[in-house]
C-alpha positions as a printed NumPy array, in Angstrom:
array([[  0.   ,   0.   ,   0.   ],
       [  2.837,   2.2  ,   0.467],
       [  4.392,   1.555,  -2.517],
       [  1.626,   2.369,  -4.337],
       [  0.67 ,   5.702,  -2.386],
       [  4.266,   7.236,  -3.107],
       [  3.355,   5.904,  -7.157],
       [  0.721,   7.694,  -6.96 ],
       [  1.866,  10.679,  -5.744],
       [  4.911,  10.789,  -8.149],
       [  2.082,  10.743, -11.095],
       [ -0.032,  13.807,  -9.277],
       [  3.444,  16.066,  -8.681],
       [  5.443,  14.98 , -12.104],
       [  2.236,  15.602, -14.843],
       [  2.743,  18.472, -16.512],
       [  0.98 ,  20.717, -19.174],
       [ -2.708,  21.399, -17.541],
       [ -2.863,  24.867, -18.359],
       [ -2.156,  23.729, -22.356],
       [ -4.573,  21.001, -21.977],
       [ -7.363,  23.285, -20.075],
       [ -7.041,  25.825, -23.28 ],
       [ -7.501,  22.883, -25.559],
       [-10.399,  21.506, -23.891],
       [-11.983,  25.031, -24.449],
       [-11.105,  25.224, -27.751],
       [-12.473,  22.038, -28.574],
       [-15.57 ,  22.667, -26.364],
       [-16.455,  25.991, -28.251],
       [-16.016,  23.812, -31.399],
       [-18.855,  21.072, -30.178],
       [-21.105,  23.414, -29.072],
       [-21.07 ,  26.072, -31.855],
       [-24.051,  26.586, -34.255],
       [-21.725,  25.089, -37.055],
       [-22.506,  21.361, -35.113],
       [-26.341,  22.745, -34.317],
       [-26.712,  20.965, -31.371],
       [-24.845,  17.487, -32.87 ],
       [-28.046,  16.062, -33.519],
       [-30.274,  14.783, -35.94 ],
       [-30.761,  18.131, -38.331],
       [-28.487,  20.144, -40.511],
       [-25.808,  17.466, -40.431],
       [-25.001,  17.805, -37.048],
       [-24.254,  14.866, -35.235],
       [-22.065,  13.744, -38.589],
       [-20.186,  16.951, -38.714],
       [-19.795,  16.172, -34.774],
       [-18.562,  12.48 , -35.539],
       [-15.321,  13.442, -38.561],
       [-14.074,  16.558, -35.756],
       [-13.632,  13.544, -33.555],
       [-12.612,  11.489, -35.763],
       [-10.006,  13.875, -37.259],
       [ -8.861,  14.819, -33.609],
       [ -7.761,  11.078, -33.128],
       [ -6.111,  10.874, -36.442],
       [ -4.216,  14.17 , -35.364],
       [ -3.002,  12.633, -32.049],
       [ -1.816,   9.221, -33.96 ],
       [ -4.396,   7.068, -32.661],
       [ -5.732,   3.595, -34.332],
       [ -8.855,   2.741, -35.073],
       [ -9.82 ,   0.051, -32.68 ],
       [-10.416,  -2.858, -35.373],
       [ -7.406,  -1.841, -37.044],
       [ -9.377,  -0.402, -39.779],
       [-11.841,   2.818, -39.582],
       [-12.916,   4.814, -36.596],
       [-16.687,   4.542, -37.288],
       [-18.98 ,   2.269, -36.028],
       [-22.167,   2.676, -37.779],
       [-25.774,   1.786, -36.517],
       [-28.708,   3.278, -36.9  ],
       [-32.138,   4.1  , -34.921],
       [-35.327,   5.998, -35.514],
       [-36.196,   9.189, -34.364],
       [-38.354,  12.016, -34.467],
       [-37.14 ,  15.25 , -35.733],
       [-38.09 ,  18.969, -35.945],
       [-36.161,  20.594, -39.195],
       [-38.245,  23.409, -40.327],
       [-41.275,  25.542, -39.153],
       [-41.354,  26.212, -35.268],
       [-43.817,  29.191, -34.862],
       [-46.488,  29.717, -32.3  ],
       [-48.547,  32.455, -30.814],
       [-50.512,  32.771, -28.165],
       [-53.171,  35.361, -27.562],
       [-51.176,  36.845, -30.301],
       [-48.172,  36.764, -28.771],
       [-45.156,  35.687, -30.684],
       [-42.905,  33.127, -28.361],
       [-39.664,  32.332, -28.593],
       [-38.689,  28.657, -29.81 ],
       [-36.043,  27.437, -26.903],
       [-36.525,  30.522, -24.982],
       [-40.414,  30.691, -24.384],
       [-42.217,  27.597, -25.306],
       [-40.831,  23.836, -26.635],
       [-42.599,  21.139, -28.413],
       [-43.013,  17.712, -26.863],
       [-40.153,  15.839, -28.794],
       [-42.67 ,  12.605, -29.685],
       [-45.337,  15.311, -31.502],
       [-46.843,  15.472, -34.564],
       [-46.219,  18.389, -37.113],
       [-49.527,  21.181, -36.888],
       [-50.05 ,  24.239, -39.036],
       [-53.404,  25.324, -37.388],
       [-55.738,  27.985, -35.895],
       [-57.63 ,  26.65 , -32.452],
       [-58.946,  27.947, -29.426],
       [-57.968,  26.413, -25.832],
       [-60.188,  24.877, -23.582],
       [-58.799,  24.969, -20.038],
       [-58.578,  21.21 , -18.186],
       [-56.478,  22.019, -15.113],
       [-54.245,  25.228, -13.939],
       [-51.544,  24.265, -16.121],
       [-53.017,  22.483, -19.503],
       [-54.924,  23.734, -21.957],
       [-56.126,  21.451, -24.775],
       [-58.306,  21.82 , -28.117],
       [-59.449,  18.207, -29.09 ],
       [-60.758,  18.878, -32.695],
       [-56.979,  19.455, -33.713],
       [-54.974,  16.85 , -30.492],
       [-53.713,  20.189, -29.371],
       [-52.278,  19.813, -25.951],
       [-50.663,  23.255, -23.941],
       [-48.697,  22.848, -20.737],
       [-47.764,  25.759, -18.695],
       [-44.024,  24.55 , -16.837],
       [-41.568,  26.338, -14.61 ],
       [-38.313,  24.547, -16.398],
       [-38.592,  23.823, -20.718],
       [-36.583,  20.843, -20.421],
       [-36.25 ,  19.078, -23.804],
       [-35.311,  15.589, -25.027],
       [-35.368,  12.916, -27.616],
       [-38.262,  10.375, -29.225],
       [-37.791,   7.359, -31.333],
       [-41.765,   7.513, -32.274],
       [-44.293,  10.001, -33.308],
       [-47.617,  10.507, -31.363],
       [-50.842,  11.574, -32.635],
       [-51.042,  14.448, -30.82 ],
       [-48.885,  18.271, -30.55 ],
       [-47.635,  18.532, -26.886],
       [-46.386,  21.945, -26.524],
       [-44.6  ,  23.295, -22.738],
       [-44.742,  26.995, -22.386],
       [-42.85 ,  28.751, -19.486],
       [-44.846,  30.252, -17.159],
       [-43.219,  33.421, -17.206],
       [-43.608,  33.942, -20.738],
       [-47.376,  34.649, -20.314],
       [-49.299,  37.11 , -18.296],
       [-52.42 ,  35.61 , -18.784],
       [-53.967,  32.031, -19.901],
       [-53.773,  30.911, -23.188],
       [-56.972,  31.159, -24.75 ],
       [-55.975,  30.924, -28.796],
       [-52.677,  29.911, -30.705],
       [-51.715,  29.734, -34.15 ],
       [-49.461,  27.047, -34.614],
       [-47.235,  25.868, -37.472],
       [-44.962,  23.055, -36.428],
       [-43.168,  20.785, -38.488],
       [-41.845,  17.373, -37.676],
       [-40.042,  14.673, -39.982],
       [-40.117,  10.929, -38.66 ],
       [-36.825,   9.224, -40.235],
       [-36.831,   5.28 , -39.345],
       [-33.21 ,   5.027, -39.952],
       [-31.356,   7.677, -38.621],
       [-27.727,   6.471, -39.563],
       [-24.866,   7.526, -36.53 ],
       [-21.782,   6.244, -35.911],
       [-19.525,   5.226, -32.637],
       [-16.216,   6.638, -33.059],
       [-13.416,   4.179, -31.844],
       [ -9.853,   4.442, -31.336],
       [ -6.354,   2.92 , -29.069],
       [ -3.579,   3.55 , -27.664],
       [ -1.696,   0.541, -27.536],
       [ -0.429,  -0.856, -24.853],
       [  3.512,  -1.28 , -24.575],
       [  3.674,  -4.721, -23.035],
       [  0.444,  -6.132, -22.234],
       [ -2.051,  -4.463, -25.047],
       [ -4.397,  -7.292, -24.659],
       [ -5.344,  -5.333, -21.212],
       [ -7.479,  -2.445, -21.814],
       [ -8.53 ,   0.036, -19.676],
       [-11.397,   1.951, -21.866],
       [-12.795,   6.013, -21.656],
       [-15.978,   7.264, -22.793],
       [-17.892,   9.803, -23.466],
       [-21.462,  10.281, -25.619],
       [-20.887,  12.799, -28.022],
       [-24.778,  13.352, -29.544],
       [-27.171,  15.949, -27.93 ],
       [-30.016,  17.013, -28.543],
       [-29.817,  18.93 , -32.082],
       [-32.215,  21.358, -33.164],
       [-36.016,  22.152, -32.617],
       [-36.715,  24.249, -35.998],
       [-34.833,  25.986, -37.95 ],
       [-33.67 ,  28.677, -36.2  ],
       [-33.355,  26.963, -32.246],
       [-30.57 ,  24.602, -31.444],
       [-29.527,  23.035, -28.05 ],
       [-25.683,  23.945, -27.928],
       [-25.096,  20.691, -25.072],
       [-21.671,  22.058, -23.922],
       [-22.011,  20.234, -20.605],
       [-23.61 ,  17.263, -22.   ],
       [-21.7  ,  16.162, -23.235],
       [-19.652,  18.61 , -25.11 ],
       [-17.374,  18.483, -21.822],
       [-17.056,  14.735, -21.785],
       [-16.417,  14.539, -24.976],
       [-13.394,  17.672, -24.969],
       [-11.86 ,  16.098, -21.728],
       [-11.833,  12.804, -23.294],
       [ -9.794,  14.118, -26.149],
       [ -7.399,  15.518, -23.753],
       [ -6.869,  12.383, -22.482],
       [ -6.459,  10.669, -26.06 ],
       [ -4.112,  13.233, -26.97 ],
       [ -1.723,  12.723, -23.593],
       [ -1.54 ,   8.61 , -23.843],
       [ -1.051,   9.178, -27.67 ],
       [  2.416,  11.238, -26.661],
       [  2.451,   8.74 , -22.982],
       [  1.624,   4.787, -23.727],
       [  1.18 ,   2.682, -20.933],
       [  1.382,  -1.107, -20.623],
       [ -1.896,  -1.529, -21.14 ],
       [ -3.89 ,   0.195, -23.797],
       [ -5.884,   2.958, -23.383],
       [ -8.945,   2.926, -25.589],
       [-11.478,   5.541, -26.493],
       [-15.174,   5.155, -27.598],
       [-17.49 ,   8.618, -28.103],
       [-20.95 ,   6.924, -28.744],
       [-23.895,   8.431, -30.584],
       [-27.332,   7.739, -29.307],
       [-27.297,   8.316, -25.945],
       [-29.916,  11.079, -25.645],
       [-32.503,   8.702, -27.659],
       [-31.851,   6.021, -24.79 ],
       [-27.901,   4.912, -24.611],
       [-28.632,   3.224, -27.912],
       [-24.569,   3.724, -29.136],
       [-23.402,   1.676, -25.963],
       [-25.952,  -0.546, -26.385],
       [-24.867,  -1.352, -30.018],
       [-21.276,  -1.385, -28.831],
       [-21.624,  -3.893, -26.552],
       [-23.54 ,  -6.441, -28.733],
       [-21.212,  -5.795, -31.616],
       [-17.95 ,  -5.572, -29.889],
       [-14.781,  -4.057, -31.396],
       [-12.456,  -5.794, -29.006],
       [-13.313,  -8.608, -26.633],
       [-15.386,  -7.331, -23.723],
       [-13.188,  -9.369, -20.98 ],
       [ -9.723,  -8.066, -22.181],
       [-11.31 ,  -4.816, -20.776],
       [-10.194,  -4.288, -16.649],
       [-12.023,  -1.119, -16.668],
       [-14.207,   1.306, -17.954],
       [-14.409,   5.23 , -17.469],
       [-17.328,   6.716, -18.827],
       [-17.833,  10.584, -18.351],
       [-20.784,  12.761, -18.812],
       [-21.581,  16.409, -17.911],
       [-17.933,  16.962, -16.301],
       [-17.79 ,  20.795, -16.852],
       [-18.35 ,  21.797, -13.309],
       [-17.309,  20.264, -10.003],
       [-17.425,  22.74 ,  -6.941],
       [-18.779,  20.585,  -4.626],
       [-17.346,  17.327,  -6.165],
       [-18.602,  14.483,  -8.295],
       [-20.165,  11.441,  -8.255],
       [-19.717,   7.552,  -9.182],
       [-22.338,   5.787, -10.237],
       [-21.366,   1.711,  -9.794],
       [-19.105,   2.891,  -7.207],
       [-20.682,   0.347,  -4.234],
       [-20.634,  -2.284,  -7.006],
       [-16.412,  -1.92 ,  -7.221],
       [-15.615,  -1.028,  -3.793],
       [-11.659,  -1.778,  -4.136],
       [-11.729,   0.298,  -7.311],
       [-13.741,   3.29 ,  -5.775],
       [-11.223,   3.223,  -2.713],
       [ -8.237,   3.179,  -4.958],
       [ -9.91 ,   6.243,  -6.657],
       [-10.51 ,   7.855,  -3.261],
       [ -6.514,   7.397,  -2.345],
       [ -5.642,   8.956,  -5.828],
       [ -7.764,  12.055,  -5.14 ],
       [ -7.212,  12.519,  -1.083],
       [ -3.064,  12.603,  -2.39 ],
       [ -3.379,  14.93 ,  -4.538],
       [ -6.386,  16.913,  -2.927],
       [ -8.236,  17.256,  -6.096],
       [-11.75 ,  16.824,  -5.707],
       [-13.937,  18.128,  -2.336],
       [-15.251,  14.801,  -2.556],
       [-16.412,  11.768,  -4.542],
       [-19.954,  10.974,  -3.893],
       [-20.557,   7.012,  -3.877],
       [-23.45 ,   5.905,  -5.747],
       [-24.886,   2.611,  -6.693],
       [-25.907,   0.658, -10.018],
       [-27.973,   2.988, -12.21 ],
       [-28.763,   2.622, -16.155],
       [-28.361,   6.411, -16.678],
       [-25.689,   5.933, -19.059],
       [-23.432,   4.455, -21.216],
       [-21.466,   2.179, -18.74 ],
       [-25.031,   0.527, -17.995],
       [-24.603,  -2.343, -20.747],
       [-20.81 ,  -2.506, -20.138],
       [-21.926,  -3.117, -16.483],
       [-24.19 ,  -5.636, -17.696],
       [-21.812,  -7.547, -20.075],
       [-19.588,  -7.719, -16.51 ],
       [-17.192,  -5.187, -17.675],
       [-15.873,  -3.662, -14.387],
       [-17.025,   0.463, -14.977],
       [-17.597,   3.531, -13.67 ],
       [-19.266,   6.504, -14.108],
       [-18.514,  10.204, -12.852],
       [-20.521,  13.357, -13.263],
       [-19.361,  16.533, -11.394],
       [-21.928,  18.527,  -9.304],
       [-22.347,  22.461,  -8.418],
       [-22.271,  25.458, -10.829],
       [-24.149,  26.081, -13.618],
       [-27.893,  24.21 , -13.652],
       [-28.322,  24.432, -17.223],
       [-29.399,  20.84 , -18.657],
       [-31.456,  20.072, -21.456],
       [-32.261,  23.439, -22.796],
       [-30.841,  26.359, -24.563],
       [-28.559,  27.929, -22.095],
       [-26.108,  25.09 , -21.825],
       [-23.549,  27.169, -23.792],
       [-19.628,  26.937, -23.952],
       [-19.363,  30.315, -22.768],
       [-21.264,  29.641, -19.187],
       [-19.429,  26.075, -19.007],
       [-16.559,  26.742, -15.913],
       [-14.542,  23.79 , -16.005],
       [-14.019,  24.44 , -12.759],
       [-12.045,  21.085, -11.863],
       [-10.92 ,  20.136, -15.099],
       [ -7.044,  20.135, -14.643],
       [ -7.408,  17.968, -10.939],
       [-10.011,  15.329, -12.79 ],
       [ -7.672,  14.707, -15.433],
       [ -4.562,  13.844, -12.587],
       [ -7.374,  11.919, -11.16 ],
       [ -7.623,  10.054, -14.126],
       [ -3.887,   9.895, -14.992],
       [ -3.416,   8.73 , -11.266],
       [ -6.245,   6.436, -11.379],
       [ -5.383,   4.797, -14.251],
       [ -1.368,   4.206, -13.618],
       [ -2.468,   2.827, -10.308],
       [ -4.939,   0.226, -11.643],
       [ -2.124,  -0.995, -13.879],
       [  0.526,  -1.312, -11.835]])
């Protein structure tokens, strides 16, 4: 145990290059979450354009793929998307797409004229047109893989100073059965035992756009993941370790952690050559810690993680939490891959909604999780 303490606290004091690495995760942040990648989802190209940066960024570093022959994975799912109209007034009042008002992500397109009937303080319905109107505190939007017969929309509260009584509506929706994505795989390998992998992930899709005009920039989910991932890729491409270090950003995990899903039933490598999986998701904050989802599952390994951070005093804390399928180590998990998977807590509460933006994103622990990881990771193999 000693022996491995005074390892560990070598790795913490001797990494260098954080403040480099901090202004490329920015850089590459800024680059996820710009209008150019509209939300890397499932309109104006965006979760492709999304897929060849990442791609490109491995390529740059001097990665392989992880077959040994292209980066991509490709799958496909359906899904309901929103690439045109996205008008609505109520009362005659012209809201804001994003901002003022969403649209249930399972609806129907409606270009229509109706009056509201009230059913309870916060909906409002018309039946002749499967109109329904929900007054909310929070516009929290999402993905569907089907299409309902009916046009939910959620209006903020304080967007309104009265009840809806009319709208004119002109939504329009376009159900595509195969939406065609890609995982995007690549390795490090290992200098002496590269049939031991220890494997990092990330999701890299979000949410895309809701019209033409309205897109959900995701720069904590996952665009933070996904940049301090790359960070990583880029230091074991320039430090290999015995093992190999692999790398998997997966698409699909907004329309139900369908890239990990694929992943595991159509493996790239052998699922029990990997010792251990990191997955990461919404890691842009971090003033009151993180948490570890599986971490009462792998008690030695969340212990050994514990003794990496109390050396080095990175993290306030590491909150232990058990088994949970609220992400892409879930099927890993359930394939008996040994994984983790840590979210940071405090700062900015943007989620799911137009304000998640580069520019509010404070990587506030960024440099300390990524000795954590270094740390973590040399430990574990040695």
């Amino acid at each position: 145990m000693k022996k491995l303490l005074i390892l560990i606290c070598l790795v913490i004091v001797s990494f260098k290059g954080f403040a480099q690495d901090l202004a490329y995760a920015r850089k590459t942040l800024k680059t996820l979450a710009s209008e150019a990648f509209w939300g890397r989802g499932y309109t104006k190209n965006g979760m492709a354009k999304a897929a060849d940066f990442i791609e490109s960024e491995f390529k740059s570093f001097g990665l392989q793929p992880m077959d040994g022959k292209r980066f991509k994975q490709d799958f496909s799912f359906p899904v309901n998307t929103f690439p045109g109209q996205m008008e609505l007034h109520i009362n005659g009042k012209k809201l804001i797409a994003g901002k003022d008002f969403i649209v249930s992500q399972s609806s129907t397109g409606i270009h229509t004229k109706a009056d509201l009937i009230q059913k309870d303080s916060i909906t409002f319905l018309n039946q002749e047109h499967r109109i329904l109107v929900h007054l909310m505190d929070k516009l929290t939007w999402s993905v569907a893989q089907n299409v309902d017969d009916v046009t939910e929309i959620l209006i903020k509260k304080t967007a309104l100073n009265e009840k809806p009584k009319n709208l004119i509506v002109n939504i329009e929706n376009k159900f595509i059965p195969e939406f065609k994505a890609a995982n995007i795989c690549a390795l490090v390998k290992g200098t002496t035992k590269p049939d031991s992998v220890i494997l990092i992930t990330a999701h890299y899709d979000h949410l895309g756009g809701m019209g033409k005009d309205t897109y959900f920039p995701g720069a904590n989910d996952n665009g933070s993941g996904v940049s301090f991932l790359l960070s990583l890729a880029k230091y074991y491409a320039a430090n290999p370790q015995k093992y190999s270090i692999a790398f998997i950003c997966f698409a699909g995990e907004e329309a139900g952690i369908l890239g990990s899903k694929y992943f595991t039933e159509n493996p790239l490598i052998p699922l029990q050559q990997i010792r251990f999986m990191f997955n990461v998701d919404m890691v842009g904050t971090g003033e009151t810690g993180a948490t570890v989802v599986n971490a009462t599952q792998y008690p030695k390994e969340f212990a050994l993680l514990n003794q990496v951070n109390d050396a080095g005093k990175l993290l306030v804390k590491i909150n232990p939490r058990g088994k949970a399928a609220n992400s892409d180590h879930y099927f890993f998990t359930e394939k008996g891959v040994p994984a983790f998977f840590l979210y940071t807590q405090g700062g900015i509460a943007a989620y799911h909604d137009v304000f998640d933006k580069a520019e509010t994103l404070p990587f506030t622990v960024y440099e300390n999780l990524f000795k954590l990881f270094v740390g973590f990771n040399k430990a574990l193999i040695n």
